[in-house]
C-alpha positions as CSV (number, residue, x, y, z in Angstrom):
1,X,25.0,11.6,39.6
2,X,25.0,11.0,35.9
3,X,27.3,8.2,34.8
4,X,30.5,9.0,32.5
5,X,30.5,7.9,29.3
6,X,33.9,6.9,27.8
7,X,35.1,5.7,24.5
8,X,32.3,4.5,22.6
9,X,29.2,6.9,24.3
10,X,26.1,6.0,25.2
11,X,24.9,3.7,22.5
12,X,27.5,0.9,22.0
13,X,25.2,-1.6,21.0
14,X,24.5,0.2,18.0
15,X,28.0,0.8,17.5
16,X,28.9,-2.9,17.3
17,X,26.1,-3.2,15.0
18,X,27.1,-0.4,12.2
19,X,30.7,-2.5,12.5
20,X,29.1,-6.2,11.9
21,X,27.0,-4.6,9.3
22,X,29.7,-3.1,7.8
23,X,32.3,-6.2,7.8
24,X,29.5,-8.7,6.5
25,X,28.6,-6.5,4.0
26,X,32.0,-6.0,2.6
27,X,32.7,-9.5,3.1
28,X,29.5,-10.8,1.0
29,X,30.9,-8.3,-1.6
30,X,34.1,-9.5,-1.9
31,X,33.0,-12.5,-2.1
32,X,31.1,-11.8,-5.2
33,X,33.9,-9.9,-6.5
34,X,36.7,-12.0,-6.3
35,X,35.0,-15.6,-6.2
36,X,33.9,-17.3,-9.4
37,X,30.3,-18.4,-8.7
38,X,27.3,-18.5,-11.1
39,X,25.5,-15.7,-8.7
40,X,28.1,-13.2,-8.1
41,X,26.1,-10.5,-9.0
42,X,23.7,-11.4,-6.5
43,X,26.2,-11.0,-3.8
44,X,27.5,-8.2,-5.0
45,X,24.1,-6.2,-4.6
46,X,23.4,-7.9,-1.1
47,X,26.8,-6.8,0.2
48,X,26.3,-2.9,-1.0
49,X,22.8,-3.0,0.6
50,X,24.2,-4.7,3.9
51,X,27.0,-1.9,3.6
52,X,24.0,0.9,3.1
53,X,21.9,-0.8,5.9
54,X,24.7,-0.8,8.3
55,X,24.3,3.7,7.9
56,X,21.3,3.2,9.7
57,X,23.1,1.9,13.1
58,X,25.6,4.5,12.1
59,X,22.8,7.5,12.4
60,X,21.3,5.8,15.8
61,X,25.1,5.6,17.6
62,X,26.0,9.4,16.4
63,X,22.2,11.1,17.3
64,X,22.1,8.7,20.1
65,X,25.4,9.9,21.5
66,X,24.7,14.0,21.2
67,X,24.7,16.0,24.1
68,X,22.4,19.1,24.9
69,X,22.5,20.8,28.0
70,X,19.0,21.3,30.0
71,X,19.5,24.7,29.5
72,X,19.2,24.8,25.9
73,X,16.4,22.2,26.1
74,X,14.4,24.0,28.1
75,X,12.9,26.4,24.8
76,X,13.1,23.5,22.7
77,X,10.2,21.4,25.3
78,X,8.1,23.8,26.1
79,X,9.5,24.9,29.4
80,X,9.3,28.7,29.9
81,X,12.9,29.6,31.7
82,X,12.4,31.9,35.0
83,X,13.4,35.2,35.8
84,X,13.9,36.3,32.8
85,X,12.2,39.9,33.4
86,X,10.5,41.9,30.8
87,X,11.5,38.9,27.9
88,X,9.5,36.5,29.6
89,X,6.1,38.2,29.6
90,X,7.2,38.9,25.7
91,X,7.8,36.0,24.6
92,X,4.4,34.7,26.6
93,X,2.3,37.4,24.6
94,X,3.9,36.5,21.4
95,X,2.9,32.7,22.8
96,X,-0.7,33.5,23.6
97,X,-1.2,35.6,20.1
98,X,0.1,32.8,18.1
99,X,-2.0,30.6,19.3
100,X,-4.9,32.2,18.8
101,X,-3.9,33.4,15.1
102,X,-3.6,30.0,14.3
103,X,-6.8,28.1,16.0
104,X,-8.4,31.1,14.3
105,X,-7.2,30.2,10.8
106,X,-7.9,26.5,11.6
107,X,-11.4,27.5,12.7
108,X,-11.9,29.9,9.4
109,X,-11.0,26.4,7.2
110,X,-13.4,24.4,9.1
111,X,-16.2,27.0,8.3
112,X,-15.0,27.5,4.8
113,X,-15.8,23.6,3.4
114,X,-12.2,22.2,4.8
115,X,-12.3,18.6,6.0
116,X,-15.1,18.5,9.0
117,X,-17.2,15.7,9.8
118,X,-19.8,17.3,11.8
119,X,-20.1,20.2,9.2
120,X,-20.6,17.7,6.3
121,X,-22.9,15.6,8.7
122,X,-25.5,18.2,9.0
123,X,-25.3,19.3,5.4
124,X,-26.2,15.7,4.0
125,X,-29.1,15.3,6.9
126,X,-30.9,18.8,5.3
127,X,-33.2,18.4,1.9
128,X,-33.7,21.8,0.1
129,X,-36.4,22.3,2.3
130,X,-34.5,22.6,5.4
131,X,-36.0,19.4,6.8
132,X,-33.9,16.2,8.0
133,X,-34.0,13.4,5.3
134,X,-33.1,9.9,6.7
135,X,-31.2,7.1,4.8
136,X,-34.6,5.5,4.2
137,X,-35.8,8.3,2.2
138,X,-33.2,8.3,-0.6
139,X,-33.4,6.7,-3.6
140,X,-30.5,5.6,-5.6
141,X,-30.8,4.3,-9.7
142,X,-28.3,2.0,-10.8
143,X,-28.4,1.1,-14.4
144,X,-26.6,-1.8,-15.7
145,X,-26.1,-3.7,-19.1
146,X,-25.7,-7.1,-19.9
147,X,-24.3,-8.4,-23.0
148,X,-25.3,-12.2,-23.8
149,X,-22.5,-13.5,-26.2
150,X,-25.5,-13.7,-29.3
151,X,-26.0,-10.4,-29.8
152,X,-24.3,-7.1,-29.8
153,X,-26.7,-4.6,-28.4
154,X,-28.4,-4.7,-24.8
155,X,-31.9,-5.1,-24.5
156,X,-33.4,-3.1,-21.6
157,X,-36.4,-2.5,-19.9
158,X,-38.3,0.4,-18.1
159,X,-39.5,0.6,-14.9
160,X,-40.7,3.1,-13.0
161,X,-39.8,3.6,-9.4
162,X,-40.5,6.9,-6.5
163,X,-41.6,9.1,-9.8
164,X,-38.9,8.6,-11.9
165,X,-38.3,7.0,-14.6
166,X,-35.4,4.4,-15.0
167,X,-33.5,2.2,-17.5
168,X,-32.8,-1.8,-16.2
169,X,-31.3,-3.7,-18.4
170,X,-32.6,-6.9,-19.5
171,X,-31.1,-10.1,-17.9
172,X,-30.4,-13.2,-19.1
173,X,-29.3,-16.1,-16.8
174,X,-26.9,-19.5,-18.7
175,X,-27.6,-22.6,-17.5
176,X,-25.7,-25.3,-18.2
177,X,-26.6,-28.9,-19.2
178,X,-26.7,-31.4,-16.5
């Protein structure tokens, strides 16, 4: 047997909450209001957002304390209602075809260059010739400049590394005087 709720619901903590919410934030607002203190603006602000905070308790009591009845619950979690007749194996054929209209467009997007690790995966293990390339295999060039505070333009240097040519900058290391 469910219990009866009277009065105040289900949720009377949060009740009582809203309410002390409520009275300290109108309190702290007064305060600043009608006090004369160097930071009355202060409390002022921190009594409207006590006040704002306490709407939060506010929303938990009310949705806390609605009331659905299993019947109308039972389309809402998934729980097909029984003897129903010929609306039953409609509404389970309208079921089955959306689900496969949408797995289908999910699939088409995965196909299409949407967001898929494996399909991304395979495409950076392939060269152009259709072989696997390993990490070891790539090559990246990184250029950098250096700027020594005497002059104004880099001096760099060519080297020449897995037939290709690339510019290193020249480096210069400061030491200082020990």
């Amino acid at each position: 047997m469910e219990p009866v709720y009277r009065g105040l619901g289900r949720c009377v903590c949060c009740f009582w909450l809203a309410v002390a919410f409520d009275i300290v934030g109108l309190l702290v607002l007064l305060v600043g209001v009608f006090v004369n203190v160097f930071f009355y603006d202060l409390l002022i602000y921190a009594g409207a957002i006590v006040i704002f905070l306490s709407l939060i308790w506010w929303v938990f009591w009310y949705s806390g304390n609605i009331e659905v009845p299993p019947a109308e619950l039972e389309d809402d979690v998934g729980l097909l209602k029984k003897d129903k007749g010929a609306l039953s194996g409609i509404s389970g054929a309208v079921r089955r075809l959306s689900s496969r209209v949408s797995s289908g467009i999910r699939t088409s997007f995965r196909r299409n260059g949407g967001p898929s690790t494996s399909t991304h995966t395979a495409r950076a293990q392939r060269s152009a010739g259709g072989l696997p390339v390993g990490p070891q295999l790539e090559q990246v060039a990184v250029a950098m400049a250096t700027m020594t505070p005497q002059e104004d333009t880099p001096h760099t240097a060519v080297s020449s590394a897995a037939d290709c040519d690339v510019e290193m900058p020249h480096t210069t290391t400061e030491t200082s005087p020990t």
